[in-house]
C-alpha positions as CSV (number, residue, x, y, z in Angstrom):
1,X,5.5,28.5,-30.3
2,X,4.5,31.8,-28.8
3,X,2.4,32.6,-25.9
4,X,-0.6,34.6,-26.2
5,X,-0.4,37.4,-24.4
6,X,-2.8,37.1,-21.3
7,X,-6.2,38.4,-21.1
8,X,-6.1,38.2,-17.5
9,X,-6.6,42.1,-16.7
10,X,-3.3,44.1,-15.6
11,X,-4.0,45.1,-11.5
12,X,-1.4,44.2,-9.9
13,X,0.4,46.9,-9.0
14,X,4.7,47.1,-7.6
15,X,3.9,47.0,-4.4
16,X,1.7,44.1,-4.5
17,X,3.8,42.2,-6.6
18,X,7.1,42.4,-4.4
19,X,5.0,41.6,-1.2
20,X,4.4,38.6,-3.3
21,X,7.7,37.5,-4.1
22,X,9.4,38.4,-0.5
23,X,6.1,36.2,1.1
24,X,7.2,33.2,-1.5
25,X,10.8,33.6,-0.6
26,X,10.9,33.9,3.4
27,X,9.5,30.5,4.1
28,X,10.5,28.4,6.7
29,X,14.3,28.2,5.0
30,X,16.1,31.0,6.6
31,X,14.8,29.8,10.1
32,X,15.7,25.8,9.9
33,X,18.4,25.7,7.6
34,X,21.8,27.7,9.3
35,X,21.8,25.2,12.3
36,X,23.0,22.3,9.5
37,X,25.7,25.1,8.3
38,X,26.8,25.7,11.6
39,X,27.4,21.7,12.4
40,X,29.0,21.5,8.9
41,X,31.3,24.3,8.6
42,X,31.7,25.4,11.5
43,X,33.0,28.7,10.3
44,X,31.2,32.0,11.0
45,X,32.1,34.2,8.0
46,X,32.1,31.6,5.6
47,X,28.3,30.9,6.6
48,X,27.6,33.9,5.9
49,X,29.8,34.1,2.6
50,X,27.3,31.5,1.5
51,X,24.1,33.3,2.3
52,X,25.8,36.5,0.3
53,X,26.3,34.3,-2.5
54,X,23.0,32.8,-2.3
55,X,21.8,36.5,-2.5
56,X,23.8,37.2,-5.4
57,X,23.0,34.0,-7.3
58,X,19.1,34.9,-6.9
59,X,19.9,38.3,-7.7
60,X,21.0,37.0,-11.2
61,X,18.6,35.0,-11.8
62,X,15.9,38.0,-11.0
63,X,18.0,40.3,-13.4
64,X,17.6,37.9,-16.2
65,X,14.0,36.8,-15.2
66,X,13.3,40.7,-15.7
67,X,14.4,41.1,-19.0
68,X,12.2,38.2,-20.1
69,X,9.4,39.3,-18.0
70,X,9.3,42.7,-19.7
71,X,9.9,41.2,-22.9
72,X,6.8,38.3,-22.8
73,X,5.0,39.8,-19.5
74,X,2.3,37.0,-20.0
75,X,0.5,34.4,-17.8
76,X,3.2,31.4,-16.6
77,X,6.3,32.5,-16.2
78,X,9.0,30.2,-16.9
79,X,6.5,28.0,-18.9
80,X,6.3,30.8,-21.3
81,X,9.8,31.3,-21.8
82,X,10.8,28.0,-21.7
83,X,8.1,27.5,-25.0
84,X,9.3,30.5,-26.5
85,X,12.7,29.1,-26.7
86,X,12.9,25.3,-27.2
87,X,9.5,24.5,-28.0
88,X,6.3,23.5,-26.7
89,X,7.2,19.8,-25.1
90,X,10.0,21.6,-22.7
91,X,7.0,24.2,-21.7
92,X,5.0,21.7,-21.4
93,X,6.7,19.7,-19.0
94,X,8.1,23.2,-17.3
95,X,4.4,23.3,-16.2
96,X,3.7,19.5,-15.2
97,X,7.1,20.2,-13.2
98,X,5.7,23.4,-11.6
99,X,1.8,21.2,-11.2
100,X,3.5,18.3,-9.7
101,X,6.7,19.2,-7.7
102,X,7.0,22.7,-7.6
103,X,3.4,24.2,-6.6
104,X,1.4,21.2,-5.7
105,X,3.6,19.7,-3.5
106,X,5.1,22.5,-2.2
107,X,1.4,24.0,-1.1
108,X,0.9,20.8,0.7
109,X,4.3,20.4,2.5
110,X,4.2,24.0,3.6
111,X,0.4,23.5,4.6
112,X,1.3,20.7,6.8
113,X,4.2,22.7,8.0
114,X,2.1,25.6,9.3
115,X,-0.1,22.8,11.6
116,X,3.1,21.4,12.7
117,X,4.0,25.1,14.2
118,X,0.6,25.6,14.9
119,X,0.3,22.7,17.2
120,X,3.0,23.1,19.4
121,X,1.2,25.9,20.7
122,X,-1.2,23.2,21.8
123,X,0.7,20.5,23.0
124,X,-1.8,18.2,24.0
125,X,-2.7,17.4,20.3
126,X,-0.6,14.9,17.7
127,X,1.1,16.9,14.9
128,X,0.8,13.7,12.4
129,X,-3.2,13.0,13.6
130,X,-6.3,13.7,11.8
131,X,-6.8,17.4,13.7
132,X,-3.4,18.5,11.4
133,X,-4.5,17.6,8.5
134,X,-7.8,19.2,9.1
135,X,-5.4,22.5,10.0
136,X,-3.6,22.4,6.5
137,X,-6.3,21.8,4.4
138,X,-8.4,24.9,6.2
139,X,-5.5,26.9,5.4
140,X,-5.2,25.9,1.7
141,X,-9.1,26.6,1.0
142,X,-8.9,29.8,2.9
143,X,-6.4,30.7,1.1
144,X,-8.0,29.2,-2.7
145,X,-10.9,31.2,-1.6
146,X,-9.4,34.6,-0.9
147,X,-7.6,34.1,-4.5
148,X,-10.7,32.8,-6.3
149,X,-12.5,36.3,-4.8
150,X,-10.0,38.2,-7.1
151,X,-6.9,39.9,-7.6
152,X,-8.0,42.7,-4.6
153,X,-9.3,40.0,-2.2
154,X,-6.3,37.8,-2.9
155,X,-3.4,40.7,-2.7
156,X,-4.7,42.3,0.5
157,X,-4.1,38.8,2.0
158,X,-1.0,38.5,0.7
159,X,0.3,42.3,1.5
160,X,-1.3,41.8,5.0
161,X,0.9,38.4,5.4
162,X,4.3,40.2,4.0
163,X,3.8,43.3,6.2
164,X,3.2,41.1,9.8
165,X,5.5,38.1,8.7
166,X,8.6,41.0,8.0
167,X,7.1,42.8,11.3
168,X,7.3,39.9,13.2
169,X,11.0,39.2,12.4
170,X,12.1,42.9,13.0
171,X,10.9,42.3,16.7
172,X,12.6,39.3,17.0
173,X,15.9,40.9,15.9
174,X,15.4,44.1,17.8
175,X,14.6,42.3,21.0
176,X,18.0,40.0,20.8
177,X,19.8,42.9,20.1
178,X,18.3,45.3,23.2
179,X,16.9,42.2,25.2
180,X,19.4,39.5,24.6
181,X,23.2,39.2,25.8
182,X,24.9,38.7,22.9
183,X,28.3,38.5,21.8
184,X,29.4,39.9,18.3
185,X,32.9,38.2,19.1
186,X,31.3,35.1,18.2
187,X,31.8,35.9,14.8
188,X,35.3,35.5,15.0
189,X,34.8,32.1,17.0
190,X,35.4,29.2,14.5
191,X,34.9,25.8,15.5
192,X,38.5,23.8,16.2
193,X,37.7,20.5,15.3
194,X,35.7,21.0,11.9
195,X,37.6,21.6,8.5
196,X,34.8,22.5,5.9
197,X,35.1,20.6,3.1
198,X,34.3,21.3,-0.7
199,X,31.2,18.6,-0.3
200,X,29.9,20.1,2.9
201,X,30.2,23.5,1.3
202,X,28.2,22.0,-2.0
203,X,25.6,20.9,0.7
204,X,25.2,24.1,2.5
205,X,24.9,26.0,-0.8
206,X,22.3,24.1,-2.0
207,X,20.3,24.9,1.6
208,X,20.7,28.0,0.9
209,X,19.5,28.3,-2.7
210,X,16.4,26.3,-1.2
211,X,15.9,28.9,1.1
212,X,16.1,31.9,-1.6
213,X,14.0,29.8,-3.8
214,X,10.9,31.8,-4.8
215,X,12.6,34.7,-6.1
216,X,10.7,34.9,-9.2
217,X,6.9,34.7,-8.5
218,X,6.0,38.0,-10.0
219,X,7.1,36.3,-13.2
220,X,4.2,34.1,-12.7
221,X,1.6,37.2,-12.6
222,X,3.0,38.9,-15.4
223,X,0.2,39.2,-17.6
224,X,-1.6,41.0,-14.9
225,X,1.0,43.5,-13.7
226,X,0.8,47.1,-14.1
227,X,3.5,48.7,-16.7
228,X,5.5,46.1,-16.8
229,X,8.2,47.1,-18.2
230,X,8.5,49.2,-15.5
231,X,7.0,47.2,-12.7
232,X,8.5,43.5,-12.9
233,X,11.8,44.7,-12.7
234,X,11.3,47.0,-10.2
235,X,9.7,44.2,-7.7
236,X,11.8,41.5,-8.9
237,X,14.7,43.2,-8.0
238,X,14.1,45.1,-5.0
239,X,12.6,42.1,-3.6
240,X,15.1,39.9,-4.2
241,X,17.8,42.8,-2.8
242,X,15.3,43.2,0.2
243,X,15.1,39.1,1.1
244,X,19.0,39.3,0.5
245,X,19.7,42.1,3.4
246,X,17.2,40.7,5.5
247,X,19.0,36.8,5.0
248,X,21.9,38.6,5.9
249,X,20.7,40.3,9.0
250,X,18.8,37.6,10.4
251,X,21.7,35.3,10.1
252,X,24.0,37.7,11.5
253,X,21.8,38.4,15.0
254,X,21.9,34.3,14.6
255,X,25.8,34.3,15.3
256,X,25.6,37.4,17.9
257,X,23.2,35.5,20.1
258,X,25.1,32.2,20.3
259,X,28.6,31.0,18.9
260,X,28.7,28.8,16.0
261,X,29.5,25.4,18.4
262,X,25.9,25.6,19.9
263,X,24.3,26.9,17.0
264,X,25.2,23.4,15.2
265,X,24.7,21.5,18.4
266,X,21.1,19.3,18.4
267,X,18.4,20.1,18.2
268,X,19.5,21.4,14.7
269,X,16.9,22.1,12.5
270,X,14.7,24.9,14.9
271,X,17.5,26.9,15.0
272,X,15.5,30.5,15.0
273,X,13.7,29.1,18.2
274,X,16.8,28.1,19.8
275,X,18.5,31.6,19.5
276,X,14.6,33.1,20.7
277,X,14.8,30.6,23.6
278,X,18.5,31.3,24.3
279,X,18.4,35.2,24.8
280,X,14.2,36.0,25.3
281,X,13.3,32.8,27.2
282,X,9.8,31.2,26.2
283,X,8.8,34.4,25.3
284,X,11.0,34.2,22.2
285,X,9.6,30.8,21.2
286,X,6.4,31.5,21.2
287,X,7.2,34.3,19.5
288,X,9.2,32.3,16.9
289,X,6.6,29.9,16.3
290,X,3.9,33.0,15.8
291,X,6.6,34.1,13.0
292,X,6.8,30.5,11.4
293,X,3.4,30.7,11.3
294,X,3.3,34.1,9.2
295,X,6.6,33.2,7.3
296,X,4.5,29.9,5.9
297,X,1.0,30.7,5.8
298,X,2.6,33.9,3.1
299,X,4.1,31.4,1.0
300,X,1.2,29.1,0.4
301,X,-0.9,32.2,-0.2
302,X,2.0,33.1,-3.1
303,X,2.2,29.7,-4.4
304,X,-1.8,29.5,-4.3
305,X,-2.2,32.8,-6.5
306,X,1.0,32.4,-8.7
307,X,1.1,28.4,-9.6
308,X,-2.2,28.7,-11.4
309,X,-1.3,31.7,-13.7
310,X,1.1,28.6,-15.2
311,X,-1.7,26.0,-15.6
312,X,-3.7,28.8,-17.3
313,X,-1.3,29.9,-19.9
314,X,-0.7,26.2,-21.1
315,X,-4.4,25.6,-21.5
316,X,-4.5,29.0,-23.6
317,X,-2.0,27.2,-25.5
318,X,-4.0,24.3,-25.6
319,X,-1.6,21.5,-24.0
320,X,-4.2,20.6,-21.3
321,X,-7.8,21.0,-21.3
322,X,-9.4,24.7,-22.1
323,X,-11.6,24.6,-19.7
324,X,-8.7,25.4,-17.4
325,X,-8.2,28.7,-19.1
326,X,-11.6,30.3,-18.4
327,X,-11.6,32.8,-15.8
328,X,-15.0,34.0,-13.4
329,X,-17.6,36.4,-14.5
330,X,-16.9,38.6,-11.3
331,X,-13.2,38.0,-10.2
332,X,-11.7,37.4,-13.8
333,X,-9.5,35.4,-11.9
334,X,-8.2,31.7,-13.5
335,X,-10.9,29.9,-11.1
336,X,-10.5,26.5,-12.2
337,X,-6.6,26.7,-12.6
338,X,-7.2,27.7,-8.8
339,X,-9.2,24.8,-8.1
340,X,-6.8,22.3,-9.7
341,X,-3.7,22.8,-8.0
342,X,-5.6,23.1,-4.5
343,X,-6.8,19.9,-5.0
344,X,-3.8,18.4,-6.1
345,X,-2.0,20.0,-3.2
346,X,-5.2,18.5,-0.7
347,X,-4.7,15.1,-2.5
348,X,-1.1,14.8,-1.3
349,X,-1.8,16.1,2.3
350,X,-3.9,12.9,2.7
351,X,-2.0,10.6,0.8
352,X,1.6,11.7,2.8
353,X,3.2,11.2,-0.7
354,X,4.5,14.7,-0.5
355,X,7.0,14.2,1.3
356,X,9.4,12.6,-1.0
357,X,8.4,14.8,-3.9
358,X,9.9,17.7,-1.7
359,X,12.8,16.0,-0.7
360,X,14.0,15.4,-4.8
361,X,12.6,18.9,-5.9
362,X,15.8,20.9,-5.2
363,X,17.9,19.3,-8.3
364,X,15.0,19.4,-10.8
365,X,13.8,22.8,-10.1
366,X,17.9,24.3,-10.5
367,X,17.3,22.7,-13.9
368,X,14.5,24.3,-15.0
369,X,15.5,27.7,-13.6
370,X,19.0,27.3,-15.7
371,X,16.8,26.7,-18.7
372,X,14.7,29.7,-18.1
373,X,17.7,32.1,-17.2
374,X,19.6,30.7,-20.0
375,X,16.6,31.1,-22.8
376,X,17.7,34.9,-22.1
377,X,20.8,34.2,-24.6
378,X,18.6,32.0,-26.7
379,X,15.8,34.3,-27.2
380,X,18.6,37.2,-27.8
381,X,19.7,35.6,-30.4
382,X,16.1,33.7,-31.7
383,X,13.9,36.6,-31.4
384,X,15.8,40.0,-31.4
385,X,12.6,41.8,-32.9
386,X,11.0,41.4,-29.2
387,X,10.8,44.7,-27.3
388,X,13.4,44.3,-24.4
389,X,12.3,47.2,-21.6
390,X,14.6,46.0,-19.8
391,X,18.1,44.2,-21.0
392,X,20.0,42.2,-18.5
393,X,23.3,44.4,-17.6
394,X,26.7,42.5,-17.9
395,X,25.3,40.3,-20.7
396,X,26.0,37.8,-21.4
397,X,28.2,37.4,-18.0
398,X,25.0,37.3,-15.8
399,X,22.6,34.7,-17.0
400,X,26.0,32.3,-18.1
401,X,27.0,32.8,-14.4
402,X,23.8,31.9,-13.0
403,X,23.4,28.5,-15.5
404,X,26.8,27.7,-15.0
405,X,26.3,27.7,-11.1
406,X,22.8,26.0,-11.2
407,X,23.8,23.2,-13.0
408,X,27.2,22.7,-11.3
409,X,24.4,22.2,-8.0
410,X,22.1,20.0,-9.9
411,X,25.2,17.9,-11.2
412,X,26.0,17.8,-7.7
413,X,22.9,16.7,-6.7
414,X,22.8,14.0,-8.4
415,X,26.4,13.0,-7.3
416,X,25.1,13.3,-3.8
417,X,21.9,12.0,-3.9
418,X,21.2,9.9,-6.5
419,X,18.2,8.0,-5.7
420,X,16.1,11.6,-4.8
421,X,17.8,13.3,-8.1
422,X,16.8,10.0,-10.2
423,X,12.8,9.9,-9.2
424,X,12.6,13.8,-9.7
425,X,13.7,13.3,-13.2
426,X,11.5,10.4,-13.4
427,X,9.0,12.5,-12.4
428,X,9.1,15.1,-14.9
429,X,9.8,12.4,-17.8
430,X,6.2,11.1,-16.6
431,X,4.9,14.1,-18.4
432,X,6.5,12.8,-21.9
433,X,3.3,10.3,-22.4
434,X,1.1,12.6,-21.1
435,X,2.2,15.5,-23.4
436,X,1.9,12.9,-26.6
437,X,-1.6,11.6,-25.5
438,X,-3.2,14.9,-25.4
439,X,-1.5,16.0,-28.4
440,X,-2.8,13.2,-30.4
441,X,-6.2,13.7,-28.9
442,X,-6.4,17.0,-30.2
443,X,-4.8,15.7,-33.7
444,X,-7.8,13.5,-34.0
445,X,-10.9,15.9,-32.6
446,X,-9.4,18.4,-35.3
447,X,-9.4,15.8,-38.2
């Protein structure tokens, strides 16, 4: 059942690995979805309540993704744990989750995202034509190729993406705040006529869990961090605290620049650009659409680099072919892991069938993170000759908390929307023959 530790070698260092956790967090979430909380709740404090809680729910789950980190800091992530703990058939469809649903398609939807933003600094060509596609493949094989290069080539990109994608939204918050006339009264302007509701609150908590989702990538590079007992907490943490304040701020200069009536007034969804428009004029929305640029272009890179470290710890365990574990000569980098999910993600680009896989991934990726957070009890108790650098504080209130919650929003997901919670399931139960297949394959080439 165990992993083998990676033989990937350790370079990563803290920095890197936090600037690749905050890039795989700060997506487009934080900029589309408080427009839907606004129409919903109507309530100032309370959308930001939610966006606290979000912070603190994440924050659990990176406590408890530390401990396991620093106890099997390997290749995978989740994959690993989840083997470790209830066996290789939940690993292995951990990682055709993560392959199908939780890299693959969402390196393609946030590819196609970037030459959505990307156009509409050129008007005069069709964001669903043939010249947008081209645009998010070129970004998802620039990307492969700065990540095939190495671990240096591949976390300079990523560090340069973190440092102008957190620049960007500093200027954007400094200039509402000396540029823009705001109102910080507006935070105590509730909308009359909407009564948030338990089901409306559900829905915006699940929005912003989307938006937080990401939190642990460095999990996914552990067998290449430095110290990391010392490290993955460090950057898991810290980055998870740092997206947390910055949710927090962003959304706050979101209620100062316009009460909470317009905010959840049409258009919805481009929220950021409608508080840019609002107090810099189309300065701001350019500006905006520069930072959703950064903001998505960061989190492809992330997903690129950490979604194949998965892919190559189950072919070192033998569940998919080997030759997926071999790394390059030069780079030492999992090169044809690499390949694989960039060619997954460019197959769903020019199929369109992306789209739906992102719409159901919300409910089957809280499952999976429950399982992973709650093998921290499982593995305490299984495997309590494991060195623990780092234990989980307030155990076992912490990961319990964070299970509890995920599968109260998974249960509710399925409550909500059925349909979408039913074919993600589906989806992941499609990796029951598969996992049988190839492991009677490899029965019979043994025998």
């Amino acid at each position: 059942m165990e992993s083998p530790r990676s033989e990937l070698p350790r370079r990563i260092g803290g920095f890197t690995a936090g600037c690749l956790l905050v890039s795989n967090v700060v997506g487009s979430g934080i900029f589309t979805t408080t427009g839907f909380m606004a129409r919903d709740l109507g309530h100032p404090w309370l959308i930001l309540a939610i966006w606290l809680f979000g912070a603190l729910l994440a924050l659990a789950g990176a406590l408890s993704y530390s401990e396991l980190g620093t106890a099997l800091p390997v290749a995978g992530g989740e994959y690993a744990y989840l083997r470790r703990a209830y066996g290789p058939l939940v690993g292995f469809l951990s990682g055709w989750t993560s392959f199908t649903i939780g890299f693959g398609a969402a390196v393609a939807a946030g590819a196609m995202s970037f030459a959505a933003y990307l156009l509409q600094m050129a008007p005069f060509q069709s964001e669903n034509g043939p010249f947008s596609t081209g645009i998010a493949l070129t970004l998802i094989w620039v990307v492969t190729g700065f990540h095939l290069a190495g671990v240096g080539a591949g976390g300079f990109l990523q560090r340069l993406l973190t440092i102008l994608n957190i620049g960007a939204i500093l200027v954007l918050v400094v200039g509402v705040l000396m540029l823009g006339e705001g109102n910080w009264a507006n935070l105590n302007l509730s909308a009359p006529d909407i009564t948030p509701s338990f089901g409306a609150t559900m829905v915006s908590l699940i929005f912003v869990t989307y938006a937080y989702s990401g939190w642990n990538a460095a999990a996914y590079v552990a067998g290449e961090i430095v110290d990391p007992g010392r490290t993955i907490p460090q950057a898991m943490i810290g980055g998870t605290l740092f997206v947390g304040l910055l949710y927090l701020v962003v959304n706050g200069i979101y209620l100062y620049a316009l009460p909470v009536t317009e905010l959840g007034q049409p258009p919805i969804l481009p929220v950021a650009n409608k508080v840019a428009a609002a107090m810099l004029g189309p300065t701001g929305t350019r500006l905006v659409t520069v930072l959703l640029c950064l903001s998505i272009a960061g989190a492809v890179s992330a997903m690129v680099w950490a979604g194949p470290r998965v892919y190559y710890a189950m072919a070192c365990d033998g569940v998919i072919p080997a030759c997926f574990s071999e790394t390059a000569v030069t780079s030492r980098t999992p090169s044809k892991a690499i390949v694989l999910q960039s060619l997954w993600a460019s197959v769903l680009i020019l199929s369109g069938t992306f789209e739906r896989l992102i719409i159901y991934s919300g409910v089957v990726l809280a499952i999976f993170s429950a399982l992973a957070v709650g093998s921290v009890m499982v593995l305490r108790r299984r495997s309590p000759e494991l060195a623990r650098p780092y234990r989980v504080p307030l155990y076992p209130f912490v990961p319990l908390c964070y299970v509890v919650l995920s599968a109260t929003i998974a249960v509710y997901g399925f409550l909500e929307r059925p349909i979408e919670a039913g074919l993600g399931v589906a989806t992941v139960l499609a990796g029951v023959p598969l996992y049988v297949l190839w492991t009677q394959m490899r029965g019979r080439q043994r025998n």
